[in-house]
C-alpha positions in Angstrom: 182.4 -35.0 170.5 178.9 -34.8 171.5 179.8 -34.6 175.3 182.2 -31.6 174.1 179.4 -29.9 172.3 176.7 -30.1 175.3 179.5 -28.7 177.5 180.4 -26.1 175.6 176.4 -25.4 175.6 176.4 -24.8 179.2 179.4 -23.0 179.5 178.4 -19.0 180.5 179.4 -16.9 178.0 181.4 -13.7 179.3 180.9 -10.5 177.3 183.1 -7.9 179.4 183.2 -4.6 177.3 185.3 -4.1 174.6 188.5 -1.9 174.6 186.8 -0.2 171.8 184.3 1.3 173.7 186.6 2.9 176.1 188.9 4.2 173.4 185.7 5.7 171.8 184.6 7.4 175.1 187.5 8.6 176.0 188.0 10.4 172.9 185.0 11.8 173.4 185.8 13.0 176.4 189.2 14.2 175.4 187.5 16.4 172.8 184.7 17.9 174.7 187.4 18.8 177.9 189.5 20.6 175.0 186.6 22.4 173.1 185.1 23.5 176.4 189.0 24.7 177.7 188.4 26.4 174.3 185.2 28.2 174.6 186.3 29.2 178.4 189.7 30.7 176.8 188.0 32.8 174.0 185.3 34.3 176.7 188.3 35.0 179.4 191.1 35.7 176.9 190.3 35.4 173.0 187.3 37.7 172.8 188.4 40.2 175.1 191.9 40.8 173.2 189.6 41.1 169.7 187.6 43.7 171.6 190.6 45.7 172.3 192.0 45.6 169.0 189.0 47.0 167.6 189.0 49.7 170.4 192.5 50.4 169.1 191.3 51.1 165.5 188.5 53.2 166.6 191.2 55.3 168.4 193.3 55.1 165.3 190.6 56.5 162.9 189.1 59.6 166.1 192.1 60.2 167.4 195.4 59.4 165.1 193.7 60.6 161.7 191.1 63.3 163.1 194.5 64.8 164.5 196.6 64.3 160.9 193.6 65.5 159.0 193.4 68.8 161.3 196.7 69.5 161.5 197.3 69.0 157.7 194.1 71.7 157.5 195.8 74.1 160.0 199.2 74.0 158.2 200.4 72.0 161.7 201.8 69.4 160.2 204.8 69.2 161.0 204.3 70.1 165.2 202.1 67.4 164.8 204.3 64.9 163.6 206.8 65.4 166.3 204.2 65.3 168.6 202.9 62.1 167.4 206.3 60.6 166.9 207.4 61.7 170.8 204.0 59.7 171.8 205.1 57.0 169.6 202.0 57.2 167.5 201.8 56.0 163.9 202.9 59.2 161.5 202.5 58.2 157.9 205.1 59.4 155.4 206.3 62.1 153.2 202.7 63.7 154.3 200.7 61.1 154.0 198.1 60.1 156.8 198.9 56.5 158.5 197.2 53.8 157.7 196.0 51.4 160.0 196.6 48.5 157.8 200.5 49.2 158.2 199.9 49.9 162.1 198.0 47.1 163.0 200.5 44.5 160.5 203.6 46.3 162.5 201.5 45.0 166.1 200.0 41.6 164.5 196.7 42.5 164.3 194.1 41.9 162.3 193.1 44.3 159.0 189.4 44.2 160.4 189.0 43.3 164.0 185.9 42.1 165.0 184.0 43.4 168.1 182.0 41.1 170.2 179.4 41.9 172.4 178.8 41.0 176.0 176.4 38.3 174.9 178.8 36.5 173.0 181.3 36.7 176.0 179.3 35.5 177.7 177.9 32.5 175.7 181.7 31.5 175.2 181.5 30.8 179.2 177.9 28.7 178.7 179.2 26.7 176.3 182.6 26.4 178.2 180.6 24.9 180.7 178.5 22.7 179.2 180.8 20.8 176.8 183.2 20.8 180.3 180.3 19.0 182.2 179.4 16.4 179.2 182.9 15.6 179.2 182.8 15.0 182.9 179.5 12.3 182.1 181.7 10.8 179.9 184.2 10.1 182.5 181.5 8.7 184.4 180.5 6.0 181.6 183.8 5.4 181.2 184.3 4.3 185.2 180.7 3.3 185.1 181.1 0.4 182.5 184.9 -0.2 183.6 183.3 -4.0 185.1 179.9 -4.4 183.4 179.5 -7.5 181.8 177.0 -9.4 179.4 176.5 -13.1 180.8 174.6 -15.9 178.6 174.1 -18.8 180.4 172.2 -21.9 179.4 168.4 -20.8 179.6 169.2 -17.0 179.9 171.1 -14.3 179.8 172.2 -11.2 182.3 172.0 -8.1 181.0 175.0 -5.4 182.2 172.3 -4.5 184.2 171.8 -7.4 186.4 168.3 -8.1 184.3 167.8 -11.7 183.7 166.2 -12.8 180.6 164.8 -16.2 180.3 165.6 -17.3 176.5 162.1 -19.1 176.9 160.5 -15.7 177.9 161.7 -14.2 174.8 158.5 -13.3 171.7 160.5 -10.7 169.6 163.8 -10.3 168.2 164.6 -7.1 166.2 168.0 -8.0 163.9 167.7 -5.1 161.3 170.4 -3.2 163.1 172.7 -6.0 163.6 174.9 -5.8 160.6 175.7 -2.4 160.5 175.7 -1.5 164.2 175.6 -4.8 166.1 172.5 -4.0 167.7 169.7 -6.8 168.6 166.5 -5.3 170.6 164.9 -8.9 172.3 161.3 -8.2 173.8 159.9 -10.8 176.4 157.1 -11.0 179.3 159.0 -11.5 182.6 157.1 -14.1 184.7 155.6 -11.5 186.8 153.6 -10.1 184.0 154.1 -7.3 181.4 156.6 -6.5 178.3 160.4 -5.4 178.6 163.0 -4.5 176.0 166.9 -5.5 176.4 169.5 -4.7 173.8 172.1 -7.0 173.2 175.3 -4.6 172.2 177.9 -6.6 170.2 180.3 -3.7 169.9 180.0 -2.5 173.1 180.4 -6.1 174.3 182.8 -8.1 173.5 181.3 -12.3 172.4 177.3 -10.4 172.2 176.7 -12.1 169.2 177.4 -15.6 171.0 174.6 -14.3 173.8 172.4 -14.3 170.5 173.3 -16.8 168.9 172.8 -18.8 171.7 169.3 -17.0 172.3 168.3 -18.0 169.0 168.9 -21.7 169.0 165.9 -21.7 171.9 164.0 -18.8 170.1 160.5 -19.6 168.6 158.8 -15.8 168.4 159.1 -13.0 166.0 161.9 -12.7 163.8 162.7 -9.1 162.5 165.2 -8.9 159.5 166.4 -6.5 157.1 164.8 -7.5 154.1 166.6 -7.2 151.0 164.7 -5.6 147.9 164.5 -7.8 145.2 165.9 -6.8 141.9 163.2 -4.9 139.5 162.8 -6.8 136.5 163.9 -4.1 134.3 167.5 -4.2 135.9 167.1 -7.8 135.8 166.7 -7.8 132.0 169.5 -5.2 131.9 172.1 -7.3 133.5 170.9 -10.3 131.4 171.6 -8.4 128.2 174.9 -6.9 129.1 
């Protein structure tokens, strides 16, 4: 049993990177190609179409009521109903002017279109871009970390990126993040002189906590824990009387 146990010891532990991480990145991705195709469609398309809407209205209100209010003053209405119905323009009824909200429901418009300036048109394509280009350094991750692995060996471990880390080099151990996001920070002074940092991800990396815990069982520096508060003694007495 013990020869079991001292093998299993040795044995390296291989932490290759968890599916969830790829599902999570390429969500990301997904999401930051589709609000960028978004931004580039309301710059191109979107913005340009609520621009002429609201270049429709203004001709409605100078051209289409200026016209029925003048006519109506001249005692023209009439010729200028026939006019405005051979140009297909909106008329009103029984003498009364048109109103835009019946015009632009009839077309599928909005009641009050919104103009947008060349700024914002503009901005639409910035933001197109840039949400388009983070999506693209997701992609990269994604292909980046398709084959990285975490490696604990006996006395040390391999970080994803090729850094060994002697267990006996190791003076600091940060745990306070572990629980909630399964992240250890380990501090140590590398042979050649100086102090490094290297995060040990265990849900990025599938079997990380075994790197630790394996760490640990050969650590003898700093310990850094959450610390639970301890209970005041007036919610201590509380709980004893209920």
């Amino acid at each position: 049993m013990e020869q079991s146990s001292e093998s299993t010891a040795g044995t390296p532990i291989i932490c290759r990177v968890t599916p969830w991480y790829f599902r999570r990145m390429g969500m990301m991705a997904a999401m930051l190609a589709v609000f960028g195709l978004y931004f580039i469609y309301d710059g191109k398309i979107g913005y340009p179409k609520a621009n002429a809407i609201a270049d429709q209205k203004t001709w409605f209100e100078q051209v289409v009521l200026k016209g029925f209010d003048e006519a109506k003053a001249a005692g023209k209405l009439e010729a200028w109903v026939a006019e405005a119905k051979a140009r297909k323009w909106p008329t009103g009824r029984d003498g009364e002017p048109p109103r835009w909200i019946s015009y632009a429901a009839k077309n599928g418009w909005p009641e009050k279109p919104h103009r947008y300036t060349d700024k914002e048109i503009e901005e639409q394509f910035w933001w197109g871009g840039g949400t388009l280009f983070a999506s693209l350094i997701a992609g990269i991750l994604i292909l980046l970390n398709k084959n990285k692995i975490l490696r604990g060996e006996e006395d040390h471990l391999i970080t994803p990126d090729g850094k060994k880390v002697f267990y006996a080099e190791a003076f600091r151990v940060d745990k306070r993040l572990w629980d909630n996001k399964g992240l250890a920070y380990v501090w140590h002074r590398p042979a050649g002189g100086g102090e490094t940092r290297v995060v040990i991800d265990d849900l990025k990396y599938d079997g990380a906590g075994r790197v630790l815990d394996r760490l640990m069982t050969r650590f003898k520096g700093e310990l850094i824990e959450k610390i639970t508060e301890p209970a005041s003694a007036s919610a201590v007495q509380d709980d004893a009387i209920s």
